[in-house]
N, C-alpha and C positions, 0 to 999 in steps of 0.2 A: 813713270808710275802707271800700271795698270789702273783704269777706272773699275772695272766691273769684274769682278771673280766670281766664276760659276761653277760650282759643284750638284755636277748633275750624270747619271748614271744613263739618261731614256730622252734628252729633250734635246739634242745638240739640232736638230736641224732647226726645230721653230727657233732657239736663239740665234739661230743665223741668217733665218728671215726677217725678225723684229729688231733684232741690235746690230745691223750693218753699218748705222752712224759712230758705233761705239767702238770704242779700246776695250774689248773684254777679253779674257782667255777662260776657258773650258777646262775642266778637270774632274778627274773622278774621285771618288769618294775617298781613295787607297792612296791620291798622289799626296807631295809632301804641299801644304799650303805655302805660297809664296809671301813675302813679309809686307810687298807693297802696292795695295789696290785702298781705293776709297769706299768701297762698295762689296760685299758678298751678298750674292742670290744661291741659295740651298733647295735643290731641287730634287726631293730623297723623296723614298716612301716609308723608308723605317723610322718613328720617330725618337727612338735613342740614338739612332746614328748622326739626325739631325741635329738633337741637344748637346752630344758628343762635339761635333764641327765646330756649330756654333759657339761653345766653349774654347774652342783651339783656339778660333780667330779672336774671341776676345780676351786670349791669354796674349796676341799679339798687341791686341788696341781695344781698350774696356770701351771706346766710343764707336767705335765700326758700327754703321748702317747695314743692317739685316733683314733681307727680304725672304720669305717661306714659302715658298711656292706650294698652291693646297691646289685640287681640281674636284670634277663632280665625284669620282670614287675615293678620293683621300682629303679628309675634310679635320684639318688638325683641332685639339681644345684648346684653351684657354689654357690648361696647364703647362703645356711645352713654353710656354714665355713663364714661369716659375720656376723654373730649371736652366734658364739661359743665366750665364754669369755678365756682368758688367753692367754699365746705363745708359748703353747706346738705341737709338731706335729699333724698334725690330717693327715689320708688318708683314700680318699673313694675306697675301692674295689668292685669291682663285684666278687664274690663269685660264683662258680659253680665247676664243679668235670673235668675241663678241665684245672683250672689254683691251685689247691691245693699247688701248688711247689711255685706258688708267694704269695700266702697268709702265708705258712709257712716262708718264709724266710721275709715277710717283718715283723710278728711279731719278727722271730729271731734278727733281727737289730736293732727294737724297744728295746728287752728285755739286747742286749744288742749294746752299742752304735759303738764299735769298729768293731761289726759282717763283718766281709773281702766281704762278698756278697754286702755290702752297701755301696759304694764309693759315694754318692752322697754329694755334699760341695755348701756352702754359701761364693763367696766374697763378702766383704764389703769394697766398695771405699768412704774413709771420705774425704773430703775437708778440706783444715785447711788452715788458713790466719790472719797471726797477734792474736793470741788469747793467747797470755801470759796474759793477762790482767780477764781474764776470763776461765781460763785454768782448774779452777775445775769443770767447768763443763765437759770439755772434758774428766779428767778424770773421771767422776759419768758415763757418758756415754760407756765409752769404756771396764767398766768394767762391765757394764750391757750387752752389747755385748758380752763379753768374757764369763759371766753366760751362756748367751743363747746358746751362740756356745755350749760351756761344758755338755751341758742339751742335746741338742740337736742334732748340726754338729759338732762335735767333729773334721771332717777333713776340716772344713773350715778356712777361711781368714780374715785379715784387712788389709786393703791398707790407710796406710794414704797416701793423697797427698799434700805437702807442696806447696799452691802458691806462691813462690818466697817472704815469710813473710820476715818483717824488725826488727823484735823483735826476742826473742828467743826461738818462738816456737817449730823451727826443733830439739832442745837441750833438751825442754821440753819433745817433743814427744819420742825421743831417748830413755830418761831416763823414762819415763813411759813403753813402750817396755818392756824394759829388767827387770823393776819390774815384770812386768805381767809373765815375762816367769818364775821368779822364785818361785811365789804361786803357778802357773797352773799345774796342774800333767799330761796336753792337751798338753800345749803350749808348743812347744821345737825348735830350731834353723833353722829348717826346711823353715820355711819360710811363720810358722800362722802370725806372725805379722811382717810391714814392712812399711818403708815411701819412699819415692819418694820427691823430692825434685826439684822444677820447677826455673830456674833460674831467672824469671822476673815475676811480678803477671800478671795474665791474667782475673781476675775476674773470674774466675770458671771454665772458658771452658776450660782451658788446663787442668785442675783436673779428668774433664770428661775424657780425650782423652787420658790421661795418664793412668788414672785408668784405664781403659776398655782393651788397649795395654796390661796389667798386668794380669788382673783379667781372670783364669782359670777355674770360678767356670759352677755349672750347671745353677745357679742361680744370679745373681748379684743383688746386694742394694745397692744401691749409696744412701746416704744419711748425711744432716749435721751432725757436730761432737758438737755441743754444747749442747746438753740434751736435745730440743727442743720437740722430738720427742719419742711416748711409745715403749716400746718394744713390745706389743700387737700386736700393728697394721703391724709392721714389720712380726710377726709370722704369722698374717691376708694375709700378700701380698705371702708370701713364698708358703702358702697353698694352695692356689688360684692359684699362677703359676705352684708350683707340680703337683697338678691334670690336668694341661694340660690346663685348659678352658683360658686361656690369654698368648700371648705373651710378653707384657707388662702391668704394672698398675702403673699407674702415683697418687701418692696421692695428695688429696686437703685441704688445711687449710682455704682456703677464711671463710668458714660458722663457724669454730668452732676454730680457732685460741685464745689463750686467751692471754689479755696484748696488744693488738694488737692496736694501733694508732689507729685512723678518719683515718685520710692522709692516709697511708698505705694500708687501707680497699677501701679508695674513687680509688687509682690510680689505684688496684688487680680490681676494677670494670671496671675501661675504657681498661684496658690490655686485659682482659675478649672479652670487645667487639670488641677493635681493630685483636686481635689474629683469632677470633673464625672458617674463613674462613682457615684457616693451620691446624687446627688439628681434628682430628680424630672426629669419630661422638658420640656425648655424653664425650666427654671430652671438657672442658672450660678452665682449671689451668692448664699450663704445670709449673708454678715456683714454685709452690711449693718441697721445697728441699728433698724430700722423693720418691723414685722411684725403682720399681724391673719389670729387666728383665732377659727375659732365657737366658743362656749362648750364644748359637749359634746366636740369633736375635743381640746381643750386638754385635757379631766381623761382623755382615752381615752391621747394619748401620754404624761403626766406620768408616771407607773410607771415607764417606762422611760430616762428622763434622768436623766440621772447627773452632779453636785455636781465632779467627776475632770475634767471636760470643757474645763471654765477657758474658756476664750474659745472654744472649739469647742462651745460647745453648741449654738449655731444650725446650725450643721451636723448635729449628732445630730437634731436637730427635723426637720430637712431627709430626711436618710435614714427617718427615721421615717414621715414624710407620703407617701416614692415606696415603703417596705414595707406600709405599710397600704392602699397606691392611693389616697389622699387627690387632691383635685383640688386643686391646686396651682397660684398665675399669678403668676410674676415681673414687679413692674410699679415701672418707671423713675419714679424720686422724684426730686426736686430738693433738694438737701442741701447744708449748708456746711462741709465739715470746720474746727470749732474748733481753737483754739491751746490748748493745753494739756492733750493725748492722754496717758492713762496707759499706753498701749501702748511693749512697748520691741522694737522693731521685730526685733531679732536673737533674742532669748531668747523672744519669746513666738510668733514664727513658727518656732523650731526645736520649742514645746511642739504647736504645731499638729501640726505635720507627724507629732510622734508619734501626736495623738489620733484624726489622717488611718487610720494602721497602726492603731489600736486599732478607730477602726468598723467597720473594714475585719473584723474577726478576731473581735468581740467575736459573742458566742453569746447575743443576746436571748432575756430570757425571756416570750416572747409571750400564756404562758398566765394571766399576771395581769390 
Protein backbone atom coordinates (compact mmCIF):
# COMPACT_ATOMS: atom_id res chain seq x y z
CA UNK A 1 0.00 0.00 0.00
CA UNK A 2 0.99 3.45 -0.88
CA UNK A 3 1.37 5.77 2.20
CA UNK A 4 0.99 9.25 0.71
CA UNK A 5 -0.98 10.09 -2.67
CA UNK A 6 -0.27 13.26 -4.19
CA UNK A 7 -2.38 15.21 -6.48
CA UNK A 8 -0.52 17.87 -7.59
CA UNK A 9 -0.23 19.80 -10.97
CA UNK A 10 3.18 22.49 -9.93
CA UNK A 11 4.89 21.05 -6.82
CA UNK A 12 6.62 17.54 -7.84
CA UNK A 13 10.01 18.80 -7.05
CA UNK A 14 9.69 20.19 -3.45
CA UNK A 15 7.76 16.77 -2.73
CA UNK A 16 10.72 15.10 -3.69
CA UNK A 17 12.91 17.04 -1.56
CA UNK A 18 10.70 16.79 1.82
CA UNK A 19 9.23 13.13 1.30
CA UNK A 20 12.36 11.22 0.43
CA UNK A 21 11.66 9.03 3.68
CA UNK A 22 8.23 8.34 2.16
CA UNK A 23 6.29 5.72 -0.11
CA UNK A 24 4.40 8.34 -1.90
CA UNK A 25 3.29 8.50 -5.73
CA UNK A 26 2.49 11.66 -7.60
CA UNK A 27 -0.29 12.21 -9.88
CA UNK A 28 -2.19 14.72 -11.63
CA UNK A 29 -5.26 15.93 -11.38
CA UNK A 30 -6.66 13.88 -14.89
CA UNK A 31 -5.01 10.46 -13.69
CA UNK A 32 -7.31 7.62 -12.39
CA UNK A 33 -7.03 7.74 -8.31
CA UNK A 34 -5.57 4.45 -7.05
CA UNK A 35 -7.64 2.43 -4.36
CA UNK A 36 -4.76 2.06 -1.85
CA UNK A 37 -2.76 4.78 0.10
CA UNK A 38 -3.39 5.93 3.83
CA UNK A 39 -2.98 9.45 3.17
CA UNK A 40 -3.98 12.15 0.23
CA UNK A 41 -2.31 15.52 -0.04
CA UNK A 42 -4.30 17.96 -2.77
CA UNK A 43 -2.14 20.32 -4.18
CA UNK A 44 -4.56 22.20 -6.71
CA UNK A 45 -5.36 25.88 -7.05
CA UNK A 46 -8.82 25.45 -8.44
CA UNK A 47 -10.99 25.13 -5.58
CA UNK A 48 -13.91 22.96 -7.11
CA UNK A 49 -11.43 20.80 -8.56
CA UNK A 50 -10.08 20.31 -5.06
CA UNK A 51 -13.77 19.53 -3.63
CA UNK A 52 -14.24 17.46 -6.58
CA UNK A 53 -10.86 15.02 -5.73
CA UNK A 54 -11.48 15.11 -2.45
CA UNK A 55 -14.92 13.59 -2.87
CA UNK A 56 -13.55 10.87 -5.23
CA UNK A 57 -11.24 9.78 -2.57
CA UNK A 58 -13.79 9.72 0.08
CA UNK A 59 -16.13 7.72 -2.31
CA UNK A 60 -13.17 5.33 -1.83
CA UNK A 61 -12.76 5.65 2.13
CA UNK A 62 -15.26 8.14 3.97
CA UNK A 63 -12.14 8.13 6.71
CA UNK A 64 -9.05 8.98 4.38
CA UNK A 65 -6.68 11.73 6.07
CA UNK A 66 -6.80 14.89 3.72
CA UNK A 67 -4.28 17.38 3.66
CA UNK A 68 -4.96 20.91 1.37
CA UNK A 69 -2.22 22.39 0.65
CA UNK A 70 -2.94 26.61 0.75
CA UNK A 71 0.42 29.09 0.17
CA UNK A 72 0.85 32.94 0.37
CA UNK A 73 -1.23 33.64 -3.02
CA UNK A 74 -3.88 30.71 -2.62
CA UNK A 75 -5.35 30.98 0.91
CA UNK A 76 -8.53 28.54 0.91
CA UNK A 77 -12.05 29.37 3.35
CA UNK A 78 -13.51 27.73 5.62
CA UNK A 79 -16.09 26.60 3.16
CA UNK A 80 -14.19 24.12 1.11
CA UNK A 81 -14.28 21.63 4.34
CA UNK A 82 -18.55 22.14 3.78
CA UNK A 83 -18.44 20.59 0.60
CA UNK A 84 -15.93 17.66 1.42
CA UNK A 85 -18.05 14.49 1.85
CA UNK A 86 -17.29 11.88 4.53
CA UNK A 87 -15.74 12.29 8.41
CA UNK A 88 -12.26 11.85 7.89
CA UNK A 89 -9.70 14.56 9.00
CA UNK A 90 -8.92 17.15 6.54
CA UNK A 91 -6.18 20.16 7.35
CA UNK A 92 -5.44 23.02 5.48
CA UNK A 93 -1.70 23.95 5.55
CA UNK A 94 0.27 26.69 4.15
CA UNK A 95 3.13 25.09 2.76
CA UNK A 96 6.55 27.02 2.46
CA UNK A 97 10.31 26.14 3.35
CA UNK A 98 9.83 28.02 6.74
CA UNK A 99 7.28 25.49 8.40
CA UNK A 100 8.59 21.92 6.59
CA UNK A 101 8.86 20.64 10.42
CA UNK A 102 5.01 21.09 10.75
CA UNK A 103 4.06 19.78 7.43
CA UNK A 104 6.16 16.66 8.23
CA UNK A 105 4.99 15.85 11.34
CA UNK A 106 1.45 16.51 10.76
CA UNK A 107 1.62 13.85 7.97
CA UNK A 108 3.58 11.83 10.49
CA UNK A 109 0.43 11.77 12.87
CA UNK A 110 -1.91 11.20 10.07
CA UNK A 111 0.21 8.17 8.93
CA UNK A 112 0.09 7.11 12.07
CA UNK A 113 -2.58 7.79 14.71
CA UNK A 114 -0.72 7.28 18.09
CA UNK A 115 2.32 9.53 16.51
CA UNK A 116 3.39 11.28 20.40
CA UNK A 117 3.84 14.77 18.44
CA UNK A 118 -0.11 14.76 18.11
CA UNK A 119 -1.94 14.94 21.39
CA UNK A 120 -4.78 16.64 20.02
CA UNK A 121 -8.42 14.86 21.52
CA UNK A 122 -12.19 15.08 20.90
CA UNK A 123 -14.65 15.26 24.05
CA UNK A 124 -17.76 14.07 23.55
CA UNK A 125 -20.41 15.11 26.30
CA UNK A 126 -23.91 12.94 25.56
CA UNK A 127 -26.92 13.81 27.42
CA UNK A 128 -28.89 10.88 28.40
CA UNK A 129 -32.42 10.91 30.20
CA UNK A 130 -34.63 8.09 30.59
CA UNK A 131 -33.77 6.28 27.35
CA UNK A 132 -34.04 2.54 28.48
CA UNK A 133 -36.97 2.47 26.22
CA UNK A 134 -34.97 3.46 23.18
CA UNK A 135 -31.54 2.45 24.26
CA UNK A 136 -30.56 0.87 20.92
CA UNK A 137 -30.26 3.73 19.55
CA UNK A 138 -27.87 4.99 22.02
CA UNK A 139 -25.94 2.23 21.50
CA UNK A 140 -25.87 2.46 17.24
CA UNK A 141 -24.72 5.87 18.21
CA UNK A 142 -21.89 5.38 20.61
CA UNK A 143 -20.35 2.92 18.60
CA UNK A 144 -20.32 5.08 15.66
CA UNK A 145 -18.56 7.47 17.90
CA UNK A 146 -16.11 5.07 19.01
CA UNK A 147 -15.29 4.11 15.04
CA UNK A 148 -14.71 7.75 14.55
CA UNK A 149 -12.67 8.26 17.63
CA UNK A 150 -10.60 4.86 16.52
CA UNK A 151 -10.20 6.32 12.81
CA UNK A 152 -9.48 9.36 13.87
CA UNK A 153 -8.82 10.71 17.76
CA UNK A 154 -7.66 7.95 19.03
CA UNK A 155 -6.78 10.02 22.38
CA UNK A 156 -10.13 11.30 22.82
CA UNK A 157 -13.46 11.02 25.01
CA UNK A 158 -17.19 10.29 25.89
CA UNK A 159 -18.67 11.77 28.72
CA UNK A 160 -22.04 10.46 29.15
CA UNK A 161 -24.11 12.54 31.40
CA UNK A 162 -26.99 10.85 33.21
CA UNK A 163 -29.94 13.44 34.09
CA UNK A 164 -31.00 12.24 37.28
CA UNK A 165 -32.93 9.17 34.69
CA UNK A 166 -35.90 7.17 36.63
CA UNK A 167 -35.29 4.05 34.62
CA UNK A 168 -32.39 2.06 34.12
CA UNK A 169 -30.44 3.93 32.12
CA UNK A 170 -27.28 4.60 34.26
CA UNK A 171 -27.12 0.43 34.40
CA UNK A 172 -27.54 0.47 30.64
CA UNK A 173 -24.82 2.91 30.05
CA UNK A 174 -22.35 1.22 32.61
CA UNK A 175 -22.83 -2.04 30.89
CA UNK A 176 -22.34 -0.66 27.31
CA UNK A 177 -18.95 1.16 28.70
CA UNK A 178 -17.37 -1.85 29.59
CA UNK A 179 -18.51 -3.64 26.39
CA UNK A 180 -16.87 -1.11 24.25
CA UNK A 181 -13.55 -1.21 26.20
CA UNK A 182 -13.43 -4.82 25.61
CA UNK A 183 -13.59 -4.82 21.50
CA UNK A 184 -11.56 -1.56 21.39
CA UNK A 185 -7.88 -2.09 21.01
CA UNK A 186 -8.16 2.25 21.76
CA UNK A 187 -10.36 2.00 24.62
CA UNK A 188 -8.73 1.19 27.97
CA UNK A 189 -9.40 2.16 31.78
CA UNK A 190 -7.92 5.39 31.42
CA UNK A 191 -10.77 7.18 31.28
CA UNK A 192 -12.00 7.31 27.07
CA UNK A 193 -15.32 6.34 28.25
CA UNK A 194 -17.16 7.58 31.46
CA UNK A 195 -20.71 8.66 32.82
CA UNK A 196 -21.49 11.20 35.40
CA UNK A 197 -24.49 10.72 37.05
CA UNK A 198 -26.73 13.97 38.08
CA UNK A 199 -28.86 13.45 41.15
CA UNK A 200 -32.18 15.20 40.00
CA UNK A 201 -33.23 15.93 36.18
CA UNK A 202 -32.47 19.27 35.29
CA UNK A 203 -33.74 19.16 31.67
CA UNK A 204 -30.40 19.34 30.06
CA UNK A 205 -28.56 22.20 31.49
CA UNK A 206 -26.99 20.44 34.37
CA UNK A 207 -25.69 17.82 31.39
CA UNK A 208 -24.10 20.96 30.00
CA UNK A 209 -22.47 22.18 33.12
CA UNK A 210 -21.37 18.87 34.04
CA UNK A 211 -19.97 17.84 31.01
CA UNK A 212 -17.96 20.99 30.33
CA UNK A 213 -16.57 20.81 34.31
CA UNK A 214 -15.18 17.20 32.76
CA UNK A 215 -14.38 17.72 29.33
CA UNK A 216 -10.44 18.19 28.73
CA UNK A 217 -10.57 18.07 25.22
CA UNK A 218 -9.08 20.68 22.63
CA UNK A 219 -12.30 20.31 21.09
CA UNK A 220 -15.67 19.57 22.66
CA UNK A 221 -19.03 18.13 21.02
CA UNK A 222 -21.90 18.14 22.95
CA UNK A 223 -24.25 16.40 21.23
CA UNK A 224 -27.65 13.96 21.76
CA UNK A 225 -27.04 10.31 22.26
CA UNK A 226 -30.02 8.96 20.32
CA UNK A 227 -28.70 8.37 16.55
CA UNK A 228 -30.46 11.44 15.67
CA UNK A 229 -27.43 12.78 14.35
CA UNK A 230 -24.61 11.90 11.10
CA UNK A 231 -21.29 11.37 11.87
CA UNK A 232 -20.38 13.45 8.87
CA UNK A 233 -21.49 16.51 10.03
CA UNK A 234 -19.66 16.06 13.39
CA UNK A 235 -16.37 15.50 11.36
CA UNK A 236 -17.69 18.78 9.19
CA UNK A 237 -17.69 20.77 12.76
CA UNK A 238 -14.28 19.42 14.13
CA UNK A 239 -12.69 20.64 10.90
CA UNK A 240 -13.85 23.79 10.70
CA UNK A 241 -12.95 24.47 14.45
CA UNK A 242 -9.30 22.74 13.85
CA UNK A 243 -8.36 25.24 11.37
CA UNK A 244 -9.05 27.88 13.53
CA UNK A 245 -11.81 29.97 11.49
CA UNK A 246 -14.63 29.53 14.64
CA UNK A 247 -14.76 29.38 18.03
CA UNK A 248 -18.00 27.84 18.17
CA UNK A 249 -20.51 26.22 15.65
CA UNK A 250 -23.85 25.70 16.84
CA UNK A 251 -25.77 23.10 14.26
CA UNK A 252 -29.24 23.67 12.91
CA UNK A 253 -31.94 21.05 12.04
CA UNK A 254 -34.92 23.61 11.67
CA UNK A 255 -34.63 23.25 7.44
CA UNK A 256 -33.63 19.69 7.04
CA UNK A 257 -34.78 17.71 10.04
CA UNK A 258 -36.65 14.62 8.96
CA UNK A 259 -39.89 12.86 10.77
CA UNK A 260 -40.27 16.09 12.34
CA UNK A 261 -43.93 17.11 13.45
CA UNK A 262 -46.06 20.59 11.92
CA UNK A 263 -46.09 21.43 15.86
CA UNK A 264 -42.56 21.08 16.26
CA UNK A 265 -41.52 22.95 13.07
CA UNK A 266 -44.40 25.74 13.70
CA UNK A 267 -43.05 26.52 17.75
CA UNK A 268 -38.70 26.16 16.19
CA UNK A 269 -40.30 29.03 14.07
CA UNK A 270 -41.74 31.57 16.80
CA UNK A 271 -38.39 30.51 19.06
CA UNK A 272 -36.49 31.64 15.84
CA UNK A 273 -38.15 34.97 16.34
CA UNK A 274 -38.52 35.38 19.87
CA UNK A 275 -34.62 34.30 20.42
CA UNK A 276 -33.16 36.15 17.50
CA UNK A 277 -32.09 39.65 19.46
CA UNK A 278 -29.48 37.17 22.02
CA UNK A 279 -27.69 35.56 19.63
CA UNK A 280 -25.02 35.95 17.58
CA UNK A 281 -25.07 37.43 14.15
CA UNK A 282 -26.20 34.82 11.35
CA UNK A 283 -27.15 32.40 13.98
CA UNK A 284 -31.03 31.67 14.41
CA UNK A 285 -31.21 27.98 16.18
CA UNK A 286 -29.36 27.74 19.22
CA UNK A 287 -31.67 24.20 20.30
CA UNK A 288 -30.64 22.30 18.10
CA UNK A 289 -28.82 19.40 20.12
CA UNK A 290 -25.60 19.31 18.16
CA UNK A 291 -22.72 21.72 18.95
CA UNK A 292 -18.77 22.02 18.99
CA UNK A 293 -16.68 24.19 20.82
CA UNK A 294 -12.74 24.96 21.32
CA UNK A 295 -11.68 23.71 24.56
CA UNK A 296 -10.49 26.95 26.07
CA UNK A 297 -13.90 29.10 24.85
CA UNK A 298 -15.95 26.02 26.81
CA UNK A 299 -14.03 26.71 30.40
CA UNK A 300 -14.13 30.67 29.55
CA UNK A 301 -18.31 30.69 29.22
CA UNK A 302 -18.93 27.76 32.00
CA UNK A 303 -18.86 30.38 35.02
CA UNK A 304 -21.54 31.84 33.68
CA UNK A 305 -24.27 28.98 32.87
CA UNK A 306 -26.62 28.49 35.06
CA UNK A 307 -28.19 24.69 36.13
CA UNK A 308 -32.10 27.34 36.30
CA UNK A 309 -31.85 27.30 32.39
CA UNK A 310 -33.67 23.68 31.87
CA UNK A 311 -33.74 23.42 28.28
CA UNK A 312 -32.62 27.13 27.51
CA UNK A 313 -29.26 26.63 28.06
CA UNK A 314 -28.13 26.44 24.61
CA UNK A 315 -29.56 29.59 24.37
CA UNK A 316 -27.52 31.11 27.41
CA UNK A 317 -24.38 29.53 25.40
CA UNK A 318 -25.61 31.32 22.54
CA UNK A 319 -25.99 34.96 24.13
CA UNK A 320 -22.74 34.27 25.83
CA UNK A 321 -20.64 33.56 22.40
CA UNK A 322 -22.52 37.13 20.75
CA UNK A 323 -21.37 38.92 24.54
CA UNK A 324 -18.02 37.88 24.46
CA UNK A 325 -17.78 38.34 20.32
CA UNK A 326 -17.06 34.64 20.01
CA UNK A 327 -16.91 33.78 16.23
CA UNK A 328 -19.81 31.85 15.82
CA UNK A 329 -21.29 29.77 12.41
CA UNK A 330 -24.56 28.24 12.30
CA UNK A 331 -24.13 25.21 10.03
CA UNK A 332 -27.22 23.12 8.60
CA UNK A 333 -27.04 19.39 9.90
CA UNK A 334 -29.08 16.60 8.87
CA UNK A 335 -30.95 15.08 11.64
CA UNK A 336 -33.71 12.67 12.43
CA UNK A 337 -36.18 13.60 15.08
CA UNK A 338 -36.68 10.33 17.18
CA UNK A 339 -39.97 8.92 18.62
CA UNK A 340 -39.93 9.13 21.94
CA UNK A 341 -39.01 13.13 22.99
CA UNK A 342 -39.14 13.93 26.57
CA UNK A 343 -40.05 17.45 25.67
CA UNK A 344 -43.65 18.29 26.58
CA UNK A 345 -44.36 20.83 24.07
CA UNK A 346 -46.76 23.28 26.22
CA UNK A 347 -45.07 23.41 29.69
CA UNK A 348 -41.55 23.41 28.53
CA UNK A 349 -42.03 26.11 25.82
CA UNK A 350 -44.01 28.25 28.24
CA UNK A 351 -40.53 27.48 30.79
CA UNK A 352 -38.59 28.79 27.70
CA UNK A 353 -40.16 31.77 27.20
CA UNK A 354 -39.67 32.71 30.77
CA UNK A 355 -35.88 31.91 30.62
CA UNK A 356 -36.19 34.07 27.05
CA UNK A 357 -37.31 37.22 30.02
CA UNK A 358 -34.71 36.06 32.27
CA UNK A 359 -31.41 36.53 29.74
CA UNK A 360 -32.96 39.14 28.67
CA UNK A 361 -32.65 41.06 32.36
CA UNK A 362 -30.24 38.89 33.98
CA UNK A 363 -27.07 41.18 35.19
CA UNK A 364 -23.85 38.73 34.40
CA UNK A 365 -21.23 38.56 36.22
CA UNK A 366 -18.39 39.11 33.81
CA UNK A 367 -15.69 39.56 36.18
CA UNK A 368 -15.11 35.89 37.06
Amino acid sequence: MTDILIISDNNEPCYKENLFLYNYVILSKSMLIPKDFKVAIIDLDDEKEIIDICNSIRLLNSSTPIVIISNFKRNFDYDILLHIRGEGIIRILLFSENNKDVFVNTLDSLLDLSYSHDNFQINFIIPIYNEEQRFKNVINFTKKITYFIENNYPKSKIIFVNDGSKDKSKVLIENLIQEIKTQSDYISDRGFLGVRTLEENTKKAGTYIEGLKIAQGDIIIIVDGDDSFYIEDIGKIINVIREGYFDCIFGTKDLTAENRPPIRRALSFFKRILTKGLLPKNVYDSQTGLKGLKGDVAKYILPHLSQKRELAIDLEMGYLAKYFNLRVLQLPVQCIDREGSHIQLIKDSISYIKNIISITFTKYDFRR
